[in-house]
Structures are given as C-alpha cells and as structure tokens.
Biopython code that builds the backbone (N, CA, C, O; Angstrom):
import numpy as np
from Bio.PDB.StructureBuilder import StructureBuilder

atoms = [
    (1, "UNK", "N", (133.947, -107.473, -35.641)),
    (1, "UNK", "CA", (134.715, -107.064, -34.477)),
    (1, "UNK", "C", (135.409, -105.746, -34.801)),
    (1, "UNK", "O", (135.915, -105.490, -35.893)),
    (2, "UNK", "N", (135.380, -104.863, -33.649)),
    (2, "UNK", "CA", (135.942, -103.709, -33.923)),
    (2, "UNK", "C", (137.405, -103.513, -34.070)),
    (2, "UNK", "O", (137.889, -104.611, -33.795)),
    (3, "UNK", "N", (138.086, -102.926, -34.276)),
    (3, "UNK", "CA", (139.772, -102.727, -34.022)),
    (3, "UNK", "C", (139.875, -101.963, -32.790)),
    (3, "UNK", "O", (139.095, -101.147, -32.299)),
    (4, "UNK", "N", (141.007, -102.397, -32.392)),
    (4, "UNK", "CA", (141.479, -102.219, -31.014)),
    (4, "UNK", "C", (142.527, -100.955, -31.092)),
    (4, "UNK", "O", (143.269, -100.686, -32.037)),
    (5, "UNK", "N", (142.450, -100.551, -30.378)),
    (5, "UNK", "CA", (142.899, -99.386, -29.736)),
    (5, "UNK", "C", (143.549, -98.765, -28.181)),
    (5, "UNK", "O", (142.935, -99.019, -27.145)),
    (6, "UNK", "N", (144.537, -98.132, -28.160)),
    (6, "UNK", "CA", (144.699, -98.191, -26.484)),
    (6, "UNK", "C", (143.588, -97.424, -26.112)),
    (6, "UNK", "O", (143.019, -97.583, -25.032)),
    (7, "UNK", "N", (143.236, -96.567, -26.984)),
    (7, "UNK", "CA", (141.801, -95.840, -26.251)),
    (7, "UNK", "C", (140.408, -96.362, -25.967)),
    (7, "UNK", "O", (139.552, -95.886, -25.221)),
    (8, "UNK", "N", (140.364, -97.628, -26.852)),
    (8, "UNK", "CA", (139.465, -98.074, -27.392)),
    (8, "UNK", "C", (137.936, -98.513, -26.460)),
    (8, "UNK", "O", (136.787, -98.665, -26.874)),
    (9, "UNK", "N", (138.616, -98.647, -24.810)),
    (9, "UNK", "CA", (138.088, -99.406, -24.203)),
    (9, "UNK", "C", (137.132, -97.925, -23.257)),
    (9, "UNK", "O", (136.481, -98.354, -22.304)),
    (10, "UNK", "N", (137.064, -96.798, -23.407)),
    (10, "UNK", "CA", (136.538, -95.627, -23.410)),
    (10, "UNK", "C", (134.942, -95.882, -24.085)),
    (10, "UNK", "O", (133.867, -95.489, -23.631)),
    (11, "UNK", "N", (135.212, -96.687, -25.337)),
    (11, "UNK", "CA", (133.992, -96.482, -25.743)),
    (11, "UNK", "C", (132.705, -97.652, -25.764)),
    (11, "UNK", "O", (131.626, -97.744, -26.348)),
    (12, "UNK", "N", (133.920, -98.952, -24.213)),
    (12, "UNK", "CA", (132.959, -99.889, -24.014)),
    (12, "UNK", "C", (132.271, -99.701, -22.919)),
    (12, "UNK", "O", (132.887, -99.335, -21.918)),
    (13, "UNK", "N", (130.935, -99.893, -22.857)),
    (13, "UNK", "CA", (129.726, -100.229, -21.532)),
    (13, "UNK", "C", (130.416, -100.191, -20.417)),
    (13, "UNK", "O", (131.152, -101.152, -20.194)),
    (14, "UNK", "N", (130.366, -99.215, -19.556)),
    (14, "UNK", "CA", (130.418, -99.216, -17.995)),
    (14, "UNK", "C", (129.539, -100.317, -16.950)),
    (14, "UNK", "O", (128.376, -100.284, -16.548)),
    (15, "UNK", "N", (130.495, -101.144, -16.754)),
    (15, "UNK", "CA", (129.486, -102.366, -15.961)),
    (15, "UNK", "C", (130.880, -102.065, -14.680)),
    (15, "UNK", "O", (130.522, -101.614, -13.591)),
    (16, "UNK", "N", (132.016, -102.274, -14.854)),
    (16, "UNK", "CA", (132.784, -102.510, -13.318)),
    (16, "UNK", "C", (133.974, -101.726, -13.506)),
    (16, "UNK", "O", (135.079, -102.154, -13.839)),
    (17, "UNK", "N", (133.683, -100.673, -13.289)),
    (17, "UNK", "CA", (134.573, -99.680, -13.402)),
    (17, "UNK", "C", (134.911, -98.573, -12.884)),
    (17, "UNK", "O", (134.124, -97.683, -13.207)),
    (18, "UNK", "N", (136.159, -98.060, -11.881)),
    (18, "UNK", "CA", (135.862, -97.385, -10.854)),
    (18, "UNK", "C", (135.851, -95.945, -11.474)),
    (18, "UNK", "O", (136.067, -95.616, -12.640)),
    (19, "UNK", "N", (135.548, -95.189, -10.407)),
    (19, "UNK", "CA", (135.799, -93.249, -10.973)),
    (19, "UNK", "C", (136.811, -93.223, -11.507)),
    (19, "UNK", "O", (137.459, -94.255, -11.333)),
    (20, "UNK", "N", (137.356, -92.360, -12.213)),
    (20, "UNK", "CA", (138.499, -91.811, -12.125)),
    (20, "UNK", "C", (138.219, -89.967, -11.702)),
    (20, "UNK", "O", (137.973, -89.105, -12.546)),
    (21, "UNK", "N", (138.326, -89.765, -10.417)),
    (21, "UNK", "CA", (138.122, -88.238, -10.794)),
    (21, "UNK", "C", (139.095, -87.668, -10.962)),
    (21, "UNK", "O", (139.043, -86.486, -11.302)),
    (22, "UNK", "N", (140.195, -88.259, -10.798)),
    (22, "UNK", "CA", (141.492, -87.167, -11.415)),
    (22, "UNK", "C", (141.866, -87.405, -12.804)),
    (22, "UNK", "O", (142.532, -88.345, -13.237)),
    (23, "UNK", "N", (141.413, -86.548, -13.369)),
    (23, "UNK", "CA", (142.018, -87.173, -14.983)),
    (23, "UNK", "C", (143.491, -86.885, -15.396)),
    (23, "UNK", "O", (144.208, -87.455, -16.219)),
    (24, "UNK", "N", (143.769, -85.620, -14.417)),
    (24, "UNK", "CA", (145.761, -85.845, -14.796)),
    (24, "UNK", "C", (146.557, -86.918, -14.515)),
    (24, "UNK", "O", (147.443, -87.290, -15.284)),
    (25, "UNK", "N", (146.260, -87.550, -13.266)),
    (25, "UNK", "CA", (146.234, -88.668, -12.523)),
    (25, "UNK", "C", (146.075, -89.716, -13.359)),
    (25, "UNK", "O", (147.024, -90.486, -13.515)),
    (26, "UNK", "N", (144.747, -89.943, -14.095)),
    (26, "UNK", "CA", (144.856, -90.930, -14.867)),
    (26, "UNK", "C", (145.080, -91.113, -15.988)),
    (26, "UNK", "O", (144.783, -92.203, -16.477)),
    (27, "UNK", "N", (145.840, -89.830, -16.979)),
    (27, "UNK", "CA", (146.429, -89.424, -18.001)),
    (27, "UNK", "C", (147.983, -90.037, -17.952)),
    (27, "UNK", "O", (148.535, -90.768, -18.774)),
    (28, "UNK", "N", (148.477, -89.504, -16.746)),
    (28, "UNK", "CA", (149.803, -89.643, -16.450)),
    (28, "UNK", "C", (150.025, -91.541, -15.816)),
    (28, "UNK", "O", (151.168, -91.994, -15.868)),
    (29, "UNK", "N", (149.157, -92.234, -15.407)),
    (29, "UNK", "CA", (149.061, -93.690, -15.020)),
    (29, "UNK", "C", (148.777, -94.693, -16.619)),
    (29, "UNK", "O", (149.076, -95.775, -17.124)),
    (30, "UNK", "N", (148.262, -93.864, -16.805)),
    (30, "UNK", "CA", (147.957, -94.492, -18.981)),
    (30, "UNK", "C", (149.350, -94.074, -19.605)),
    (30, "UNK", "O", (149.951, -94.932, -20.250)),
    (31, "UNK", "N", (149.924, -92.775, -19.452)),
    (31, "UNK", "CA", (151.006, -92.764, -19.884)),
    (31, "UNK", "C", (152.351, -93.457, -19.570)),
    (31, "UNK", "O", (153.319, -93.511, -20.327)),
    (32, "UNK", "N", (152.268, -93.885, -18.547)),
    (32, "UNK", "CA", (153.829, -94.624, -17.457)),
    (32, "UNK", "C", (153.066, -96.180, -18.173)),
    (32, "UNK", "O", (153.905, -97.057, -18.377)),
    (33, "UNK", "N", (152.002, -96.452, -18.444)),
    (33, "UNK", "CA", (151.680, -98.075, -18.618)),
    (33, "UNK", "C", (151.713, -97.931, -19.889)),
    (33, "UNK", "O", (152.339, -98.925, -20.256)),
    (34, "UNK", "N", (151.353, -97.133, -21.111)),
    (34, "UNK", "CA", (151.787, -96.765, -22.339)),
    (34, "UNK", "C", (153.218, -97.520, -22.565)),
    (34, "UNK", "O", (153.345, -98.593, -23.155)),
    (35, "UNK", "N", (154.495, -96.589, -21.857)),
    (35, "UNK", "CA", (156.019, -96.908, -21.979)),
    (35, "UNK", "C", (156.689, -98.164, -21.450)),
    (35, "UNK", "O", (157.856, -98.548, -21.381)),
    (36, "UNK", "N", (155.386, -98.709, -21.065)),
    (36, "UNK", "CA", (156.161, -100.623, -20.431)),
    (36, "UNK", "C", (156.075, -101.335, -21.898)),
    (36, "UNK", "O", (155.586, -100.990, -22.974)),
    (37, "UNK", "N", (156.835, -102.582, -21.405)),
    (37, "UNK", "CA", (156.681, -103.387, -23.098)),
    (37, "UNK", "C", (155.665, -104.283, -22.797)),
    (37, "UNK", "O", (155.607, -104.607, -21.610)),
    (38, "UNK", "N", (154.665, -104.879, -23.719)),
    (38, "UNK", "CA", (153.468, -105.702, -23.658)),
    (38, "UNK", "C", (153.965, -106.865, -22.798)),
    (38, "UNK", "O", (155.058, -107.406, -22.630)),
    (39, "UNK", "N", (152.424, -107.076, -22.203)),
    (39, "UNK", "CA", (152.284, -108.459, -21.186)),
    (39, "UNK", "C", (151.849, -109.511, -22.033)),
    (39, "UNK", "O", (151.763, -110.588, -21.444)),
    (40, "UNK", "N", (151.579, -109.526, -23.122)),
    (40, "UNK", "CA", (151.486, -110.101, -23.758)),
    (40, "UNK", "C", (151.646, -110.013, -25.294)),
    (40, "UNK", "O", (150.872, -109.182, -25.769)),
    (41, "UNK", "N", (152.286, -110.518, -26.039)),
    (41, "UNK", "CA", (152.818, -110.042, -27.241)),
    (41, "UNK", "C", (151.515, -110.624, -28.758)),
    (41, "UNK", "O", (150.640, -111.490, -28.756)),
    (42, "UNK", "N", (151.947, -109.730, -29.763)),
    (42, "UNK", "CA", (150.455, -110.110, -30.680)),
    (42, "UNK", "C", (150.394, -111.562, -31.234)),
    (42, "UNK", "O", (149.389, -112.076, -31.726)),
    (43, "UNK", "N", (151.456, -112.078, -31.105)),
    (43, "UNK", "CA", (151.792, -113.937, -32.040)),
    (43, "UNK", "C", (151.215, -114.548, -30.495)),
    (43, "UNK", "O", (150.738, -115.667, -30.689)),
    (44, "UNK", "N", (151.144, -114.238, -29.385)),
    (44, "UNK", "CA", (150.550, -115.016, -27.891)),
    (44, "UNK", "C", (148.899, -114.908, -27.688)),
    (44, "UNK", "O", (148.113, -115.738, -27.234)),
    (45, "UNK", "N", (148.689, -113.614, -28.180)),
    (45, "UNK", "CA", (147.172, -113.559, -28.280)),
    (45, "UNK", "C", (146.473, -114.112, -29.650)),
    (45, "UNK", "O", (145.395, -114.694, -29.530)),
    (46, "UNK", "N", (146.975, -113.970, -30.782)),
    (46, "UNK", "CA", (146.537, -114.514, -32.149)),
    (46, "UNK", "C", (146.569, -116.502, -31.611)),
    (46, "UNK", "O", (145.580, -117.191, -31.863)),
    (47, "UNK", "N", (147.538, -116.981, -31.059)),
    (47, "UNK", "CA", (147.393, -117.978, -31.518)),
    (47, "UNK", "C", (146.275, -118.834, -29.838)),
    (47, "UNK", "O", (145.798, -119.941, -29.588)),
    (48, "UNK", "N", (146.350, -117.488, -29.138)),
    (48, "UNK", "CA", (144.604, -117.812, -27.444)),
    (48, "UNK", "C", (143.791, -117.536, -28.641)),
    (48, "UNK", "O", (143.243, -118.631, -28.766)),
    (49, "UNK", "N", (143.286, -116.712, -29.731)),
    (49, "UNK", "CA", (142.013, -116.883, -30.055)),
    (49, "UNK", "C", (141.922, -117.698, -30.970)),
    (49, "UNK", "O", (140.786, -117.908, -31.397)),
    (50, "UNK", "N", (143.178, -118.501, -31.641)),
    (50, "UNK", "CA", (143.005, -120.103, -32.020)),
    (50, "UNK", "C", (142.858, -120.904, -31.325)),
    (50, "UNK", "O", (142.113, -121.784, -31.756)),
    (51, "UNK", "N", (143.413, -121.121, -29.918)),
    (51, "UNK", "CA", (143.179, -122.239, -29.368)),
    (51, "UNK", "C", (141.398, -121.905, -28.648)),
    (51, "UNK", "O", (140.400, -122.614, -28.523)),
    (52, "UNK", "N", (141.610, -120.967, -28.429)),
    (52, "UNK", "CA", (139.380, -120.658, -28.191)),
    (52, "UNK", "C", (138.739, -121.280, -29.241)),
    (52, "UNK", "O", (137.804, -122.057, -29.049)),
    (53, "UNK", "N", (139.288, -120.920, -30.660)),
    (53, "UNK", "CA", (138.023, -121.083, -31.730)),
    (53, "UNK", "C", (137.921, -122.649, -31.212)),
    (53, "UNK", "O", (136.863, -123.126, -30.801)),
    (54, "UNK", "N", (139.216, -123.418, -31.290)),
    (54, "UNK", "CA", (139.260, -124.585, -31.664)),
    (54, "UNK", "C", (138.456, -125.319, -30.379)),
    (54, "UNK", "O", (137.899, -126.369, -30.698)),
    (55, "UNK", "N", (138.337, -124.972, -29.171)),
    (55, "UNK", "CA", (137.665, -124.899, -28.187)),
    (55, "UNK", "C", (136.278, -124.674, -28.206)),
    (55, "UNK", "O", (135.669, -125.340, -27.369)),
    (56, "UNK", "N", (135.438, -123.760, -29.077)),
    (56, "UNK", "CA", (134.106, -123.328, -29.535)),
    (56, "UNK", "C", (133.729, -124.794, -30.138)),
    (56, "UNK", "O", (132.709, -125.395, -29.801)),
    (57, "UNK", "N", (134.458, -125.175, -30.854)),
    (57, "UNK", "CA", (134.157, -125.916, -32.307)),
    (57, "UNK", "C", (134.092, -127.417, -31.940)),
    (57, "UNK", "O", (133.957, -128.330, -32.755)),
    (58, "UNK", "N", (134.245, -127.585, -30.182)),
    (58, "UNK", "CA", (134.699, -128.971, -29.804)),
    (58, "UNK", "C", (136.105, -129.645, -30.074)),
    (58, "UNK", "O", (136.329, -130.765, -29.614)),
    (59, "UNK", "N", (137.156, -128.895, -30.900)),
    (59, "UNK", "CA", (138.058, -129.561, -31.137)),
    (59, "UNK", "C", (138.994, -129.646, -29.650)),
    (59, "UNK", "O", (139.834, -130.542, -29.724)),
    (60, "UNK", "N", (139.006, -129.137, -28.757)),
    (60, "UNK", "CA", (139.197, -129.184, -27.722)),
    (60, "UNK", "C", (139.097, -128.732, -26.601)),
    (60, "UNK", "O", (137.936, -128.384, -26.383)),
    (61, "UNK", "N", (139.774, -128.566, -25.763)),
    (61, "UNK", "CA", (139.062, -128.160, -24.392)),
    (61, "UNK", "C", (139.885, -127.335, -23.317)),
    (61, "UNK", "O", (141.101, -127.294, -23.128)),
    (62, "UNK", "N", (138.668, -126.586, -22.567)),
    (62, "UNK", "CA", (139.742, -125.341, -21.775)),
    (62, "UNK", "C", (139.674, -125.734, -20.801)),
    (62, "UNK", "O", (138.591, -126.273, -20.573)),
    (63, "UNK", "N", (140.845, -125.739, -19.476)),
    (63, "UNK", "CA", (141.018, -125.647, -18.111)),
    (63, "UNK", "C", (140.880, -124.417, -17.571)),
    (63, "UNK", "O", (141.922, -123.765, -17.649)),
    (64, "UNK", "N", (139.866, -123.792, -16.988)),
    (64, "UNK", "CA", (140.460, -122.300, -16.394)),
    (64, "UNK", "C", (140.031, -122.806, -14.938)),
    (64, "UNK", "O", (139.136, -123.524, -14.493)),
    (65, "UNK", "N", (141.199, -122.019, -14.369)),
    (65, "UNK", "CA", (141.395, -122.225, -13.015)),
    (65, "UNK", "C", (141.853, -120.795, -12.071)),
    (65, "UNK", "O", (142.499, -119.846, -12.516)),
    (66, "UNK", "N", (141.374, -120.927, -10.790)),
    (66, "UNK", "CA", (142.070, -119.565, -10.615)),
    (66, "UNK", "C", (141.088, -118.757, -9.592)),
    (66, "UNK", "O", (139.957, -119.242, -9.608)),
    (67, "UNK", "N", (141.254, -117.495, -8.583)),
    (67, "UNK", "CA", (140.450, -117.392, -8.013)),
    (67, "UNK", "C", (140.077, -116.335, -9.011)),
    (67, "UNK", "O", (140.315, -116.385, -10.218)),
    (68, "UNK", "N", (139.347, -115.190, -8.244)),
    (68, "UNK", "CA", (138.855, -113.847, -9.280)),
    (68, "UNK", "C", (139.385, -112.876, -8.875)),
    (68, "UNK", "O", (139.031, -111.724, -9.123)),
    (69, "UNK", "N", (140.321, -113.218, -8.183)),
    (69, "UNK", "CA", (141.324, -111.777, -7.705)),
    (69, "UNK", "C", (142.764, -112.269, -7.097)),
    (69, "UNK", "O", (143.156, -112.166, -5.934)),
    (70, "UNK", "N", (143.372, -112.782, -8.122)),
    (70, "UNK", "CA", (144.446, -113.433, -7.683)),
    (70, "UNK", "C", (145.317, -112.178, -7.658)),
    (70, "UNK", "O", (144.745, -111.204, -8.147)),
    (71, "UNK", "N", (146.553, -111.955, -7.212)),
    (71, "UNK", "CA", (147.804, -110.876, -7.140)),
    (71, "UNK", "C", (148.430, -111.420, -8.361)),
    (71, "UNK", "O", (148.048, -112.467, -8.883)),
    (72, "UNK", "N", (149.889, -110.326, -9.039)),
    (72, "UNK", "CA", (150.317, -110.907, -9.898)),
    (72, "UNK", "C", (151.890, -111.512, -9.288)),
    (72, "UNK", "O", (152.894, -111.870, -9.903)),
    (73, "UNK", "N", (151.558, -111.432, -7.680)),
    (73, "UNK", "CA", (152.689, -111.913, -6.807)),
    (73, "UNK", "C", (152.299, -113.583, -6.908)),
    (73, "UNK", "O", (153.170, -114.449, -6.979)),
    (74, "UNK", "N", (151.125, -113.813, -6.902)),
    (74, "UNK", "CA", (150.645, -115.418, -6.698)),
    (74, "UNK", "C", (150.950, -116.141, -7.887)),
    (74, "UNK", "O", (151.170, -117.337, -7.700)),
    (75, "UNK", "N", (151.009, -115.799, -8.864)),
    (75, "UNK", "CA", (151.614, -116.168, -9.982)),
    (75, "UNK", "C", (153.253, -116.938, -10.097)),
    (75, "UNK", "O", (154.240, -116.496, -9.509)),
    (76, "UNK", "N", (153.251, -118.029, -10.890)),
    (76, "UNK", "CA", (154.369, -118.826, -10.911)),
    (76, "UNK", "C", (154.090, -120.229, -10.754)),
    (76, "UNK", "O", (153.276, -120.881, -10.099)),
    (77, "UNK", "N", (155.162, -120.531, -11.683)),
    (77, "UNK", "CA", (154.930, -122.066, -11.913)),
    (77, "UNK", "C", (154.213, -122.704, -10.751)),
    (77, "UNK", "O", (153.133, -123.291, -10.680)),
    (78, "UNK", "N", (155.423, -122.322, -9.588)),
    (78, "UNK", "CA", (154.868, -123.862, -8.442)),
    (78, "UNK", "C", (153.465, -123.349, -8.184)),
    (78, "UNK", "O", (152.593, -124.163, -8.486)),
    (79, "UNK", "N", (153.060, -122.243, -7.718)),
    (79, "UNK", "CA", (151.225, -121.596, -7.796)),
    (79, "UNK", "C", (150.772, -122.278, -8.701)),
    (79, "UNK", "O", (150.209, -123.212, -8.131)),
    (80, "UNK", "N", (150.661, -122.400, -9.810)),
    (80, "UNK", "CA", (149.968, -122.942, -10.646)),
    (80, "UNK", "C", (150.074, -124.505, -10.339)),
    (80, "UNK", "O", (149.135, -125.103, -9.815)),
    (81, "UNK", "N", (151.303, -125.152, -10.703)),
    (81, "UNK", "CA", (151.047, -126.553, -10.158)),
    (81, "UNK", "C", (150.255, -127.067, -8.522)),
    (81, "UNK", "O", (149.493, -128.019, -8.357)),
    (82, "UNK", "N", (150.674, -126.224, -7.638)),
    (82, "UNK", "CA", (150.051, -126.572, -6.466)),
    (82, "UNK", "C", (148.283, -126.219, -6.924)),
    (82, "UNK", "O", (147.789, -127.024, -6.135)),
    (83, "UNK", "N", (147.344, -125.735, -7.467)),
    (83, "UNK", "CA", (145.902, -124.913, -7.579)),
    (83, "UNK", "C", (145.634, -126.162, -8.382)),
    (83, "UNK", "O", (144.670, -126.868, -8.088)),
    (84, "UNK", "N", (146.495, -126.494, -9.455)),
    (84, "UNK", "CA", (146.062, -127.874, -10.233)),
    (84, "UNK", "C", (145.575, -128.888, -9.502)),
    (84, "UNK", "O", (144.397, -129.241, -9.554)),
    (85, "UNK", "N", (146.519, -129.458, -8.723)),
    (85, "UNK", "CA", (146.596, -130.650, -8.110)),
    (85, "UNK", "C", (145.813, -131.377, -7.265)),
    (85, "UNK", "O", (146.189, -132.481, -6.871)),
]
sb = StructureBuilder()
sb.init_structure("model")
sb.init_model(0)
sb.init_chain("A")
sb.init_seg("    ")
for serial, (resi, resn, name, xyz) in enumerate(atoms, 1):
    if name == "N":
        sb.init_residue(resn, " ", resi, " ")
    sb.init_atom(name, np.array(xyz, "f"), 0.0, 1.0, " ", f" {name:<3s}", serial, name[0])
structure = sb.get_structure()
C-alpha cells in the first residue's frame, strides 16, 4: 500500500470525477479544506481498518446502510436509528 498524501489522490485513476477547470478555484477550495481540523482523526481510521480486517477474516460482521448520496445535514443519531429500524 502506498502512503497517503493530501496530494496523493492526483495520482489515482479517473473513474468519477468532475472537471476542475479553474485551478485557482480549486487551489484556493484545497486550501480553506487544508485549514479545517480532520473529520476523522488517525486512532478512528487505524482502529475501521481493524474492525475491516477482522470482518475479511470472518471474525465479524459489517452493517452498511445508507443511501449513495446522503447530505451531511441527514446525518445524526435519530437518522441513523430511524434507517435501522
């Protein structure tokens, strides 16, 4: 596996990915999302690709639920409990 990078994703396969024809535009939108603090922190993702392995391996099992274009307004507990149920 390669190491990650904020640039990194530049040098993966174009399958769904829109133009960008303004590149100041999208210099300056990488830079303002650069200065936010992570959506997810590195001890939250290290211990999703433990609970995957352990998931690969049969030791247990994933729920994914969800449409394919949810908002990040739809998000929240009771959303989630009501989509379960």
């Amino acid at each position: 596996m390669s190491s990650w990078t904020p640039q990194s994703w530049r040098d993966k396969p174009v399958v769904q990915v829109p133009a960008y024809p303004d590149k100041a535009a999208l210099e300056k939108a990488e830079a303002r999302l650069a200065a936010f603090p992570p959506l997810v922190f590195a001890g939250e993702a290290r211990k999703l690709k433990n609970d995957l392995a352990e998931v690969a391996n049969g030791q247990a099992f994933l729920l994914q639920g969800g449409d394919c274009a949810e908002s990040f307004a739809e998000h929240g507990a009771d959303h989630i409990r009501d989509f379960f149920q």
